[in-house]
C-alpha positions in Angstrom: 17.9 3.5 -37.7 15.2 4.8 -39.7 13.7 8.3 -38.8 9.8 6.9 -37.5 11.8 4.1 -35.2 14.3 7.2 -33.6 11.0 9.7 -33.6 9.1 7.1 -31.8 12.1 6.1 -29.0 12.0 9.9 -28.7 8.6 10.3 -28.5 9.3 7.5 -25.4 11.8 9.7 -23.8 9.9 13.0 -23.2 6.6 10.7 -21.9 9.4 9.6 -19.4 11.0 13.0 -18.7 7.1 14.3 -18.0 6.1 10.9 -15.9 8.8 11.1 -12.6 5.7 9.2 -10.3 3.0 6.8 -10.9 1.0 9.7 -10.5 2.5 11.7 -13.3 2.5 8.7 -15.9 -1.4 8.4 -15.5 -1.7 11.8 -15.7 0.0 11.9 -19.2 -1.4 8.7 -20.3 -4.9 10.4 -19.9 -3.4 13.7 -21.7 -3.2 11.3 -24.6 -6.5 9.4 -24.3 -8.2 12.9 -24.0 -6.1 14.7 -27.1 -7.4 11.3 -28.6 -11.4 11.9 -28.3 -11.7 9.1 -25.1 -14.4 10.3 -22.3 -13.1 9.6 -18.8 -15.3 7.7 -16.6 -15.9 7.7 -12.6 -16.0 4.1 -11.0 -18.2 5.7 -8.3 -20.6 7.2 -11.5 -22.9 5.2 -13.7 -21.5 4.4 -16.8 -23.0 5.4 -19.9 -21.4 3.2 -22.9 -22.4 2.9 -26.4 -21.4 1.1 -30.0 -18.3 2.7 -31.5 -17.4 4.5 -27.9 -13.9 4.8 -26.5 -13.4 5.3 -22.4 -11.3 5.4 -20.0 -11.0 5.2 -16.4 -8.5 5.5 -13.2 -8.3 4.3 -9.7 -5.9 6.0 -7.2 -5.0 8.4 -9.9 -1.7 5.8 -10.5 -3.4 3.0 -12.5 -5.8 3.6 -15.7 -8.0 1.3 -18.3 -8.6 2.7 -21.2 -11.2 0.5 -23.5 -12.1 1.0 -27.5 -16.3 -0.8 -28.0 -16.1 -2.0 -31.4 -19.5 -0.4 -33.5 -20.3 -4.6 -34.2 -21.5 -7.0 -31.6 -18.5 -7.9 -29.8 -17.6 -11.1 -28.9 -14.4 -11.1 -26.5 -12.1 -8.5 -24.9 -8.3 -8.3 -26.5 -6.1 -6.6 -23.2 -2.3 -5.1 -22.8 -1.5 -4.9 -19.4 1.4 -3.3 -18.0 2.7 -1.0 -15.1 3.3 2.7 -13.9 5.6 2.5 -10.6 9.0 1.8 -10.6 11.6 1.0 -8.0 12.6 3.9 -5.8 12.6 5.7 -2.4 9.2 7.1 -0.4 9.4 9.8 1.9 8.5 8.8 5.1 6.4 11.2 7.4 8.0 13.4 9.7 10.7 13.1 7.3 12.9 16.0 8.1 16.4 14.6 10.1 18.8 17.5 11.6 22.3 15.6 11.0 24.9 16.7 13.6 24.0 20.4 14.1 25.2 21.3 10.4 22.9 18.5 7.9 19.2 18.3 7.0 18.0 14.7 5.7 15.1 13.3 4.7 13.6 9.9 6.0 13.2 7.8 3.3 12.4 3.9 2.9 12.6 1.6 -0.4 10.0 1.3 -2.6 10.5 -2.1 -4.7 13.5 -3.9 -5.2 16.0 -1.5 -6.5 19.8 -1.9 -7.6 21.0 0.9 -4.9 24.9 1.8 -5.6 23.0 3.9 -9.2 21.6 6.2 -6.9 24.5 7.6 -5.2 26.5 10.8 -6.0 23.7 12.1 -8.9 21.0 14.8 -8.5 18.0 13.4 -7.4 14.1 15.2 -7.0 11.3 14.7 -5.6 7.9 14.2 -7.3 4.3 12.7 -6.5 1.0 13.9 -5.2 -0.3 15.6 -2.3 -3.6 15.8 -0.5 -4.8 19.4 0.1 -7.5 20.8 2.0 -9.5 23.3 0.0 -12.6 24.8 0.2 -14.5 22.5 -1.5 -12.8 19.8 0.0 -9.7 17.5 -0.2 -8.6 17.5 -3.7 -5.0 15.6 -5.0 -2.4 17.3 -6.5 0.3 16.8 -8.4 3.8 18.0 -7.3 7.1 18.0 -8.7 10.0 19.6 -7.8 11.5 19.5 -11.2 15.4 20.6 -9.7 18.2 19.4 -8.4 16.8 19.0 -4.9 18.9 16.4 -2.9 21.4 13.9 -3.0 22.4 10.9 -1.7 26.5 10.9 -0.8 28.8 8.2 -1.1 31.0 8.1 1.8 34.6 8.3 0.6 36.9 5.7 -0.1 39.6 6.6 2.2 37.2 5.8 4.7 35.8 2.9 2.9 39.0 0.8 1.5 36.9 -2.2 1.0 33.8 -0.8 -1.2 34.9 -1.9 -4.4 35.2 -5.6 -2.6 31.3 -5.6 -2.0 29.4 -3.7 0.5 25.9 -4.4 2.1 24.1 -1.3 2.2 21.9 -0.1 4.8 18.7 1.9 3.5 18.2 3.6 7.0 21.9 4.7 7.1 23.4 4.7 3.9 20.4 5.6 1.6 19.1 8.7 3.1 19.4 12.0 1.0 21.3 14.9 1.7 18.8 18.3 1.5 20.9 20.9 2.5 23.0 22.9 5.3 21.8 24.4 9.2 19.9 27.0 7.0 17.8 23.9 5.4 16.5 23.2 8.8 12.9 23.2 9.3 12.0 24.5 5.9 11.5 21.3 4.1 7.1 21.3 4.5 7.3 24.9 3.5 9.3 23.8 0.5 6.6 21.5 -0.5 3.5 24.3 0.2 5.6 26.5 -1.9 5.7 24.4 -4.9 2.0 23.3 -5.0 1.4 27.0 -4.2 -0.6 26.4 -0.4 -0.7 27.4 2.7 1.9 24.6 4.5 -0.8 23.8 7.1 -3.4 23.0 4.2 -1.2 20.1 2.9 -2.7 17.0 5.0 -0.7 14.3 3.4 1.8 13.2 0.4 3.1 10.5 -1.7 6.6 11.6 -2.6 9.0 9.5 -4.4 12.7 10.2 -5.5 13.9 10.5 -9.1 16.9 10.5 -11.2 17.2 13.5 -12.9 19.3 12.3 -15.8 17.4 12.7 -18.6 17.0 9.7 -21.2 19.0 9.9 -24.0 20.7 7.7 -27.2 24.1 6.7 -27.1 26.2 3.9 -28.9 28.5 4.1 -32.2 25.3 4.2 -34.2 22.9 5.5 -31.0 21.2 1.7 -31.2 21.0 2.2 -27.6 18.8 4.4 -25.2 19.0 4.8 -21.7 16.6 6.3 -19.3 14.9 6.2 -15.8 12.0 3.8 -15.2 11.8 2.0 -18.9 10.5 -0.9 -16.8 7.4 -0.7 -17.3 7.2 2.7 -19.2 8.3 1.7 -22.0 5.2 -1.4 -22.3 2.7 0.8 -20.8 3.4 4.1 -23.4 3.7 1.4 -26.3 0.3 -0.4 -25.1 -1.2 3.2 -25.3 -0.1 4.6 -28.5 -1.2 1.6 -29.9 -4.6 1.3 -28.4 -4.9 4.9 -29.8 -5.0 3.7 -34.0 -6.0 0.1 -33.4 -9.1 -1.2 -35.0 -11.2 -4.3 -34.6 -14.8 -5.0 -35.4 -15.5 -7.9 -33.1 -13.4 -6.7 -30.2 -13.5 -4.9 -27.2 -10.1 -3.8 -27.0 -8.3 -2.9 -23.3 -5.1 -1.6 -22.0 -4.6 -1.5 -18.8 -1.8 0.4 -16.4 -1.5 -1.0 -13.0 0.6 0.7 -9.8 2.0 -1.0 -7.3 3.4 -4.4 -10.0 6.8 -3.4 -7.6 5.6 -3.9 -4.5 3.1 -7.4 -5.2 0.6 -5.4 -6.8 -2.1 -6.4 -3.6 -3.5 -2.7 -3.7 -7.1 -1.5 -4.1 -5.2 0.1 -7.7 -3.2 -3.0 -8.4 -3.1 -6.0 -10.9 -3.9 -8.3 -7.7 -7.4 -6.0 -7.0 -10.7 -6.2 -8.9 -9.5 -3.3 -11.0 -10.0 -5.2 -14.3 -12.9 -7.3 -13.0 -14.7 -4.8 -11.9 -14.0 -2.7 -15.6 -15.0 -6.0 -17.3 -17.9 -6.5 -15.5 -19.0 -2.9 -16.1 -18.7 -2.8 -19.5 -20.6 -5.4 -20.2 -23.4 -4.6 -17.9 -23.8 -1.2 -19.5 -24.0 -2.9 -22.8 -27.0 -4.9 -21.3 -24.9 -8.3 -21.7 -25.9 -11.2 -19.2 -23.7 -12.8 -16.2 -23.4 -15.7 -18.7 -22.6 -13.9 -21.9 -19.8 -11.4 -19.9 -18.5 -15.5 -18.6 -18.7 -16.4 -22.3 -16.9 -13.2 -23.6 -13.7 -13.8 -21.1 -13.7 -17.6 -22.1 -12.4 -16.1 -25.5 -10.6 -13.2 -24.6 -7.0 -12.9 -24.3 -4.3 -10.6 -23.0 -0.9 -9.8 -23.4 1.4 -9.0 -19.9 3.7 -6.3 -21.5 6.8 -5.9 -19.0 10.0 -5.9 -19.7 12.2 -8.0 -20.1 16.5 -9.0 -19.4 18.7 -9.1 -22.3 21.7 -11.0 -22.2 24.5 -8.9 -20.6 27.8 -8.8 -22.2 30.0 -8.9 -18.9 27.6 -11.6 -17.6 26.5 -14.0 -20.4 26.3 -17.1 -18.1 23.7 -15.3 -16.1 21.7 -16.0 -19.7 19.9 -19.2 -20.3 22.0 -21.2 -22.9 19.3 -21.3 -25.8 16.8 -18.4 -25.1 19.4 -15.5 -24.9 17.1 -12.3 -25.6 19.9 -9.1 -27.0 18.0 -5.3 -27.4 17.2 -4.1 -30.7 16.1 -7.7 -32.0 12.3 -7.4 -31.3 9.2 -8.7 -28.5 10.8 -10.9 -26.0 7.8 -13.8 -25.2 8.8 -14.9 -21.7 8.4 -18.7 -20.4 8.2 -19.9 -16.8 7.4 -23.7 -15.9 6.5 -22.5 -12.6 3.8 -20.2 -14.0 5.7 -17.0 -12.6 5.0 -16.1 -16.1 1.8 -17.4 -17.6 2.8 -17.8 -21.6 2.0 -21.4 -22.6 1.7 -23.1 -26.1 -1.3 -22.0 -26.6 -0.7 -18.2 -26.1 2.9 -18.3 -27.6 1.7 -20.0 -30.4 -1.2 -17.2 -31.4 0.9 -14.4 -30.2 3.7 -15.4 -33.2 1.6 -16.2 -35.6 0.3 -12.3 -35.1 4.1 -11.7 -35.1 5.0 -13.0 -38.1 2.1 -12.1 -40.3 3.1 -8.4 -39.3 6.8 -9.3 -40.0 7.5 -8.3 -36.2 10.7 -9.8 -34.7 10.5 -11.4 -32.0 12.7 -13.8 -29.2 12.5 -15.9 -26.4 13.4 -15.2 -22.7 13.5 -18.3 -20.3 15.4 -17.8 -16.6 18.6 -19.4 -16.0 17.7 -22.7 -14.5 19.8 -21.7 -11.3 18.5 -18.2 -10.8 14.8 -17.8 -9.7 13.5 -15.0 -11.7 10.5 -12.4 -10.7 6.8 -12.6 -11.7 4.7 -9.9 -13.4 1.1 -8.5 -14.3 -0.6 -11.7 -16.0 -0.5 -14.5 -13.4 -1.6 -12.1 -10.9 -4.5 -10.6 -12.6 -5.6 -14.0 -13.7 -6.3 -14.8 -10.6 -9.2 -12.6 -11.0 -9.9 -12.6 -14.8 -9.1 -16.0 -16.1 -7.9 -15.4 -19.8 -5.7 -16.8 -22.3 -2.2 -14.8 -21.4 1.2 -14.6 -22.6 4.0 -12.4 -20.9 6.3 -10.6 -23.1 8.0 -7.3 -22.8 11.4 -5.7 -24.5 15.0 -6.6 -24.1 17.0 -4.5 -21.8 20.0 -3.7 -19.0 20.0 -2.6 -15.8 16.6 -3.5 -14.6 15.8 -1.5 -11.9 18.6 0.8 -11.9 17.5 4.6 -11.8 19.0 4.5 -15.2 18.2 1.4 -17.6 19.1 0.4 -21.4 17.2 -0.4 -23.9 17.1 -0.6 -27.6 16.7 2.4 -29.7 14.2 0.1 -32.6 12.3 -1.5 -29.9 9.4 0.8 -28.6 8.6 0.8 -32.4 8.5 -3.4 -32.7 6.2 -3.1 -29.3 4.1 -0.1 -30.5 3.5 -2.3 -33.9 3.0 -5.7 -32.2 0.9 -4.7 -29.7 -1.5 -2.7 -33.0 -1.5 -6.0 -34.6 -2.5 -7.8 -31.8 -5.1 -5.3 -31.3 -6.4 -5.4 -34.8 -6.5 -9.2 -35.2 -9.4 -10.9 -34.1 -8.8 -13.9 -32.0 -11.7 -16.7 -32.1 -11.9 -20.2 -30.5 -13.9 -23.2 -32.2 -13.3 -26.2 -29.7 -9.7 -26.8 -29.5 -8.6 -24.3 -32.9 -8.0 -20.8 -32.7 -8.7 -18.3 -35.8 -7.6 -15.5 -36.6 -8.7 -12.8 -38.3 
């Protein structure tokens, strides 16, 4: 592995070590557009936009668009769209449970559709946001308890003898996390006041989510393997950023967008399914003084790519795997196909997309389900439903999707990073039925 590919995997690994929410991603994610010279917009502000401008803007504080206006008249918009959230466990309100006289719980439910047997016997924290009364008003913070907090218990085999022969967990009974002993009870709202630093009755209400507290790290004879919470989608939406941050195009408007929610249906005010990226679109343009038809004319030759990832073949399970598109980690941009349109790639997409590809000397593979096992859909059908756009769905090979800890390939955020840059600095045109570009 050359030193940029391992610096950039690492470079992967602390962004997901600082982003344990939705909440906490964004919040980095504008870090770097700021450190990078973008100006942050209000949606409930007018918008001020000029040639040669770079912007940025966020809804729910858990999604973000960030948008580079080329200093030329531009003629389309070129969009990455990925997500923040990942599967894992909300605390509920009134969450505190006193457990037989001698255990405090927390109420939790499932957030997405999670692998759950991960999550047992391993430290686990809490992170999100609150809502806090102040003197000016209600203003959102950030919270995160950064320390082993709480835990979720296996019950032991003796007690058990069939677990290892399957076992049907129950999220209200078996999924709950341990807090602490009779000492732990009623502290649990003070806990939280004391780590945002208010007065308990002040906190009016919270988002908080478990996480894994294993950090990421690379492992493998050769370490040509890295394994860390919430790759899906981190590892897309840090790659779409870093490369939105040196991309250059003259004729282009170019977009990446992070939606919340992808794990739950994404039908959220902040989600792929909302006007989020309509409403940014149709901003932009207005602001640059564009028509309703010339804003319909730039999305007739736009395009987008749907970065999330993707399942590699798995070596105890390699029937699971489609005989002829069999994606493995390490060997570049998986381009995912549906016939069913759960993902939206089609000739037409495909085809541009590997042409950019291999003109940057990108690798790249195919991933197609199983005929026999239905498969999940992602960001680009859902968002087209709004903004109608060339797509094509791709995302990185990996293991363990939604586990609290997932595997990837140590080269791969570089082939993303790289991919998505050359998408970003080729210009894509249509004349009738031919697309060129440049």
């Amino acid at each position: 592995m050359k030193k940029k590919e391992k610096e950039t995997a690492k470079e992967l690994l602390d962004f997901i070590k600082r982003s344990p929410s939705a909440f906490h991603a964004v919040a980095n994610i504008k870090e770097m557009l700021n450190t990078a010279g973008f100006e942050e917009l209000c949606e409930e502000q007018s918008w001020k936009i000029k040639a040669g401008g770079r912007y940025f803007t966020t809804r729910n504080d858990s999604s973000v668009i960030a948008f580079a206006i080329p200093e030329e008249e531009f003629t389309n918009f070129q969009i990455v769209a990925a997500h923040s959230d990942s599967p894992s466990f909300k605390v509920k309100e009134n969450a505190e449970m006193f457990i037989d006289g001698n255990y405090v719980e927390l109420n939790v439910e499932k957030y997405g559709g999670m692998i759950c047997a991960p999550w047992f016997d391993r430290p686990l924290s809490l992170a999100g946001r609150a809502m806090v009364k102040t003197e000016k008003g209600i203003e959102s913070r950030l919270v995160n308890f950064d320390r082993d907090f709480c835990m979720i218990p296996n019950v032991a085999i003796h007690m058990n003898r069939q677990i290892n022969e399957g076992y049907k967990y129950s999220p209200q009974k078996d999924m709950i996390p341990l807090i602490g002993g009779e000492s732990a009870k009623g502290k649990f709202e003070q806990v939280v006041a004391d780590e945002l630093k208010v007065k308990k009755e002040d906190i009016l209400s919270k988002d908080l989510f478990l996480y894994n507290r294993m950090e990421g790290s690379f492992w493998g004879v050769d370490e040509e393997f890295i394994s860390a919470p919430k790759l899906d989608d981190l590892q897309c939406a840090f790659s779409g950023m870093k490369a939105l941050l040196s991309a250059e195009n003259p004729k282009s408007i170019l977009v990446c967008a992070v939606f919340d929610n992808e794990e739950v249906g994404s039908l959220t005010k902040q989600g792929a399914d909302s006007t989020l990226l309509y409403d940014v679109l149709r901003r932009i343009t207005n602001a640059l003084g564009k028509t309703e038809e010339e804003y319909m004319m730039a999305v007739a030759g736009s395009f987008m790519l749907s970065a999330d990832n993707a399942h590699a073949v798995h070596p105890h399970h390699m029937d699971k795997a489609d005989p002829t598109n069999r994606p493995h980690m390490n060997k570049g941009i998986v381009i995912k196909y549906n016939a069913n349109q759960k993902y939206t790639t089609d000739a037409v997409s495909a085809a541009v997309l590997k042409e950019i590809l291999d003109r940057a000397e990108i690798p790249h593979q195919s991933y197609v389900n199983n005929s026999d096992i239905a498969g999940g859909s992602t960001l680009g059908n859902i968002s087209n439903a709004h903004v109608s756009l060339n797509t094509v769905d791709i995302g990185l090979a990996q293991l363990a999707m939604h586990s609290p800890y997932e595997t990837a390939g140590a080269l791969d955020t570089d082939h993303m990073i790289r991919g998505i840059k050359a998408f970003y600095d080729t210009h894509i045109t249509k004349e009738k039925s031919t697309y060129i570009l440049d």
